[in-house]
C-alpha positions in Angstrom: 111.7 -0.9 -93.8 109.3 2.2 -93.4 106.4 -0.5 -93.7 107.5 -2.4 -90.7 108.0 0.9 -88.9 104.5 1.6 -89.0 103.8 -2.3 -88.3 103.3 -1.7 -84.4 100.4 0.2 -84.3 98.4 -1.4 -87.0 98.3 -4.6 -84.9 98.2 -3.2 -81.7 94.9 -4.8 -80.5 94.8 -3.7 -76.9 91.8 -3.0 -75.5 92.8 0.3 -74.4 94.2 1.4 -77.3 91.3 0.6 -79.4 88.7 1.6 -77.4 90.8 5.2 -77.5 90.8 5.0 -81.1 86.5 4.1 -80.5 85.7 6.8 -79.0 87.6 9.1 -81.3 86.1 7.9 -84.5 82.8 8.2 -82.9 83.0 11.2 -82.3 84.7 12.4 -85.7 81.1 10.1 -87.3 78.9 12.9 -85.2 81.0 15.6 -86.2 80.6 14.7 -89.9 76.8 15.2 -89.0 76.0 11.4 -89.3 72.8 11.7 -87.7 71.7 15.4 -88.3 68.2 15.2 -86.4 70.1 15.2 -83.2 71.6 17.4 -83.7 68.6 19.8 -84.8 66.6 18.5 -81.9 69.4 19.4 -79.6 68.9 23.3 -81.0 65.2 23.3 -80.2 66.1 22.3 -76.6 67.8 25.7 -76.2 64.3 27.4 -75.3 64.5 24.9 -71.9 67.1 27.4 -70.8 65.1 30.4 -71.3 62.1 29.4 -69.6 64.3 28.5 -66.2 65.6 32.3 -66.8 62.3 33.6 -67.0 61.2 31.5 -63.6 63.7 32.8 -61.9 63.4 36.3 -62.9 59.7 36.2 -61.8 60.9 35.3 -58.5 63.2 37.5 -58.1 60.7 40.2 -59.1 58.2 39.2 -56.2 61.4 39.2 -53.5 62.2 42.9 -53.8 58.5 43.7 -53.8 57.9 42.1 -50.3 60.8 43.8 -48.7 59.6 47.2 -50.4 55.6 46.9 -48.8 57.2 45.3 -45.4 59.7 48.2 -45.6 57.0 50.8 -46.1 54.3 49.2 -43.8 57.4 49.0 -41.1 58.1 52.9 -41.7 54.3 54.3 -41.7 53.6 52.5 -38.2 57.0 53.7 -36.7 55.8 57.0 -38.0 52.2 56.9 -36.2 53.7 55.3 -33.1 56.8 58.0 -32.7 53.9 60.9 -33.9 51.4 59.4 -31.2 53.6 58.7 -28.6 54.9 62.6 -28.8 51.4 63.7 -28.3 51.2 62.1 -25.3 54.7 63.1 -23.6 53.6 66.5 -24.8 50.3 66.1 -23.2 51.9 64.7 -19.8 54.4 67.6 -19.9 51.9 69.8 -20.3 49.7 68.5 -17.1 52.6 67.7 -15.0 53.9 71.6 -15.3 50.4 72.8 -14.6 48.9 70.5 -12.5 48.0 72.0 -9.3 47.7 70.1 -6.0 45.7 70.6 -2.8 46.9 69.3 0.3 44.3 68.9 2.4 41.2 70.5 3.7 41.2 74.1 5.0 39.3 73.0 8.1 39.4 76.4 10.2 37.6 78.3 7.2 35.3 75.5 5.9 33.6 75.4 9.7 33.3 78.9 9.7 31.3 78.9 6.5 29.4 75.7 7.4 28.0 77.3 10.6 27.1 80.5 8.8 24.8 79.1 5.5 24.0 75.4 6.7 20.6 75.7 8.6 19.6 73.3 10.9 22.5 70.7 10.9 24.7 71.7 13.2 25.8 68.0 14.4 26.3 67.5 10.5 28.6 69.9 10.5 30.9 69.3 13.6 30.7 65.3 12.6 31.7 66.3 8.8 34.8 68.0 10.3 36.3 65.7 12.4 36.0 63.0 9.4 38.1 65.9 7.5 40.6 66.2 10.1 40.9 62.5 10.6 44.5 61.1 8.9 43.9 57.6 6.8 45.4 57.0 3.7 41.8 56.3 2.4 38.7 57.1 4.3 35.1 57.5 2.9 32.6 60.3 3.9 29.0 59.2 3.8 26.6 62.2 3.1 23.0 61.3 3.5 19.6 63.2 4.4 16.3 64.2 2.6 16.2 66.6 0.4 16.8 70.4 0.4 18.7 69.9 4.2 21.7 71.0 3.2 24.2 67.8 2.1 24.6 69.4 -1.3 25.1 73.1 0.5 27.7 71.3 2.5 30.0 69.9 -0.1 29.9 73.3 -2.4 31.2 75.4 0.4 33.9 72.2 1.2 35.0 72.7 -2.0 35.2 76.4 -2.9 38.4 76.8 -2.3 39.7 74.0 -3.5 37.8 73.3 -7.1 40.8 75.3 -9.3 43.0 72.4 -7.9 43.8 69.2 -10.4 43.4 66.6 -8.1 40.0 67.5 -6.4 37.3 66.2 -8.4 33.2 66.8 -8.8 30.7 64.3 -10.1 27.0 63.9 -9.9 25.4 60.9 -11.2 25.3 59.1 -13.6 28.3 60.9 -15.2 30.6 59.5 -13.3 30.6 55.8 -13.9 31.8 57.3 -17.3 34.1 60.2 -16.5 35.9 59.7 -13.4 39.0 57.1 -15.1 41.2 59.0 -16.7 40.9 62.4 -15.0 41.0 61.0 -11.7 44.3 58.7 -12.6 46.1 62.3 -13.1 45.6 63.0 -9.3 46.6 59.9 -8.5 49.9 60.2 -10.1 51.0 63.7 -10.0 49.5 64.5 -6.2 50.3 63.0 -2.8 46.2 63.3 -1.8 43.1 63.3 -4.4 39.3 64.2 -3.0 37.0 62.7 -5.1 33.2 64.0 -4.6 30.2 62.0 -5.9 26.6 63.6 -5.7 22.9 63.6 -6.6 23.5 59.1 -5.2 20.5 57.2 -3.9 19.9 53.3 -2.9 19.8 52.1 -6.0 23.2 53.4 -6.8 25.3 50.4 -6.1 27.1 49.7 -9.2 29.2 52.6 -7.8 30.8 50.0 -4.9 33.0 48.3 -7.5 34.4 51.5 -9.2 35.4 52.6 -5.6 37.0 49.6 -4.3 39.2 49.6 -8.0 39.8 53.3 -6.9 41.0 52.8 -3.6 43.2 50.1 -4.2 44.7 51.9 -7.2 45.5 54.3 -4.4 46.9 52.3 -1.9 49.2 50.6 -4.8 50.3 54.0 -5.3 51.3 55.0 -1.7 49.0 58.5 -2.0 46.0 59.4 -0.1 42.6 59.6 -0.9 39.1 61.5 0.4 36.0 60.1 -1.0 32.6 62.0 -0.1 29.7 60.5 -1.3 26.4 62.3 -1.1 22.7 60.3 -0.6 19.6 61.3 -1.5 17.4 58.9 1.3 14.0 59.8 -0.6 12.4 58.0 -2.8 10.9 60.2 -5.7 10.5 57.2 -8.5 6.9 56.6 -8.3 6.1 58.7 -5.5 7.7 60.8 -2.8 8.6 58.4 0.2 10.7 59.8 3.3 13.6 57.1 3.7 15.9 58.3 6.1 15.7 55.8 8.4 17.8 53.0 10.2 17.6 51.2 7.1 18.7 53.0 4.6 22.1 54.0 6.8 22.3 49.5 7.2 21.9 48.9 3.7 24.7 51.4 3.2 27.0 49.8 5.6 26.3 46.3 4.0 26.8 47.6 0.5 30.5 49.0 1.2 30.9 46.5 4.1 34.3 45.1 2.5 35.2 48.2 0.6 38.8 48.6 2.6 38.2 52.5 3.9 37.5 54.4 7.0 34.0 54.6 6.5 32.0 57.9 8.2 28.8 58.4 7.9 27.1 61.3 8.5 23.0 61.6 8.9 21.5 65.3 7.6 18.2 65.7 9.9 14.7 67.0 8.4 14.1 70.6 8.5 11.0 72.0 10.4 9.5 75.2 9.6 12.0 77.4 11.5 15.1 76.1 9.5 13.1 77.5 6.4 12.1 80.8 7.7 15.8 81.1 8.7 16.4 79.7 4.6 13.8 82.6 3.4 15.2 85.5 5.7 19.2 84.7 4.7 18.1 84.9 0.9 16.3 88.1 1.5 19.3 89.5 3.0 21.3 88.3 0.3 19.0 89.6 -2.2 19.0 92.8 -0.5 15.0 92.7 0.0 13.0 94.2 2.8 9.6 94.9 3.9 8.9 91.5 2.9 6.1 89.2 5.3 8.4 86.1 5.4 5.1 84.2 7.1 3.2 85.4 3.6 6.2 83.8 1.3 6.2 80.4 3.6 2.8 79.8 2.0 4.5 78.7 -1.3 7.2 75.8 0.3 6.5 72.8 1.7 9.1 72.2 4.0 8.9 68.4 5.0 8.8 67.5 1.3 11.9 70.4 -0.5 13.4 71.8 2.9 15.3 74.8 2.0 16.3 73.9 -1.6 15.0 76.1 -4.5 14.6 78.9 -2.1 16.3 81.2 -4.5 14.6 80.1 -6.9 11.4 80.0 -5.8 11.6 83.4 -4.1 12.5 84.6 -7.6 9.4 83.0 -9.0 7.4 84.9 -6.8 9.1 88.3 -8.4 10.4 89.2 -5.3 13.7 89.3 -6.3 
């Protein structure tokens, strides 16, 4: 009877049961090391698994270093920009609190000195101060005569009391198609009125028309005022002297700046005759505190149609009067 008891399961020929009983002999066959290579070259697979570790650990090497240069790149420029952006707020500051504004012309005491020390250009004079005293946002005084007649005189004596002022500002040529910018954007901002002065100009100085217009406009987009006084030379000294203060030169002027949008005034210096530079002569002497001097003898050494009254210091000095 304990034969037939075990009777079921050695006949049971089910398909499930035997391919249970299959799989489980199989693997008890492998496990008895059957086929030993396999299992061998299953070990030397293990170095697969190393080599993925070591790819990965390479790339997450070069991660961290990115972040660390990006990180210190990001840092040294905010440095630079927070450094160079104090400067300039400092800078600003430091303008703003001592920046000095004129308001406007002293009219009364600039005719009093014109009349005095300007010889000979007494229309000059009385024209020059009504273009002062004239109220447009932007307005453009043209200065123009030979030489020596008293234009440059003119603008030093305009500007004496004004030149410790931050937005009144002094060029001569050809400094200031190279200067004027960022000074002259100070006044701009900081005062209600600028006066910009540009000397030593002649005809062939036209380059100048666009750096005005760029000014003016800048001014006008700005709601402030502006003064410009330009001063011409009207003789030509490239190849040889040539008097060329005539109808012309005042039209070519007029066509140049023709569009420029400014009251425009301009404002003719005459020739000097021999009186004008006696007067020149005798004022310098007083200044120099000379006397018993023949001012007909010292006359001799000038040439007044071709210098007027300029270098009369300087040539009286010369002469070891002074």
């Amino acid at each position: 009877m304990n034969d037939t008891d075990y009777e079921p399961m050695d006949i049971d020929s089910s398909s499930n049961s035997y391919t249970a009983m299959e799989i489980s002999y199989n693997e008890t066959v492998l496990g008895d090391n059957e086929h030993p290579e396999k299992v061998v070259e299953n070990k030397n697979l293990t170095p697969t698994g190393n080599i993925k570790k070591e790819v990965k650990k390479i790339h997450l090497n070069i991660r961290p270093l990115r972040k660390n240069n990006v990180f210190y790149f990001s840092n040294r420029y905010t440095l630079f920009f927070f450094f160079f952006g104090s400067v300039i707020i400092s800078i600003l500051s430091y303008k703003a609190v001592n920046f000095k504004c004129s308001y406007g012309f002293n009219v009364k005491l600039i005719k009093k000195s014109l009349s005095s020390k300007v010889i000979g250009q007494q229309d000059a004079i009385e024209t020059l101060i009504r273009a002062m005293e004239v109220n447009a946002s932007s307005k453009i005084l043209f200065l123009y005569g030979g030489t020596g007649v008293g234009k440059s005189l003119s603008i030093s004596i305009v500007l004496d009391e004004m030149l410790n002022c931050s937005n009144v500002y002094h060029y001569t040529m050809p400094t200031f198609a190279h200067k004027f910018s960022t000074e002259l954007n100070l006044g701009l901002i900081f005062c209600k009125e600028t006066i910009l002065v540009v000397d030593d100009l002649n005809a062939e100085d036209k380059h100048i028309k666009p750096i005005i217009r760029d000014i003016i406009d800048k001014t006008e987009s700005l709601g402030k005022n502006i003064t410009i006084i330009l001063v011409y030379s009207c003789d030509n000294m490239y190849s040889k002297f040539v008097k060329a203060c005539n109808k012309s030169f005042l039209t070519g002027l007029q066509q140049v700046f023709g569009n420029v949008k400014a009251l425009k005034i301009f404002i003719r210096y005459k020739p000097l005759n021999e009186e004008h530079l006696k007067k020149c002569i005798e004022n310098e002497l007083v200044n120099s505190q000379i006397s018993n001097v023949d001012v007909n003898m010292v006359m001799k050494n000038f040439n007044v149609a071709h210098d007027g009254c300029k270098g009369v210091y300087t040539k009286v000095k010369s002469l070891k009067i002074v």
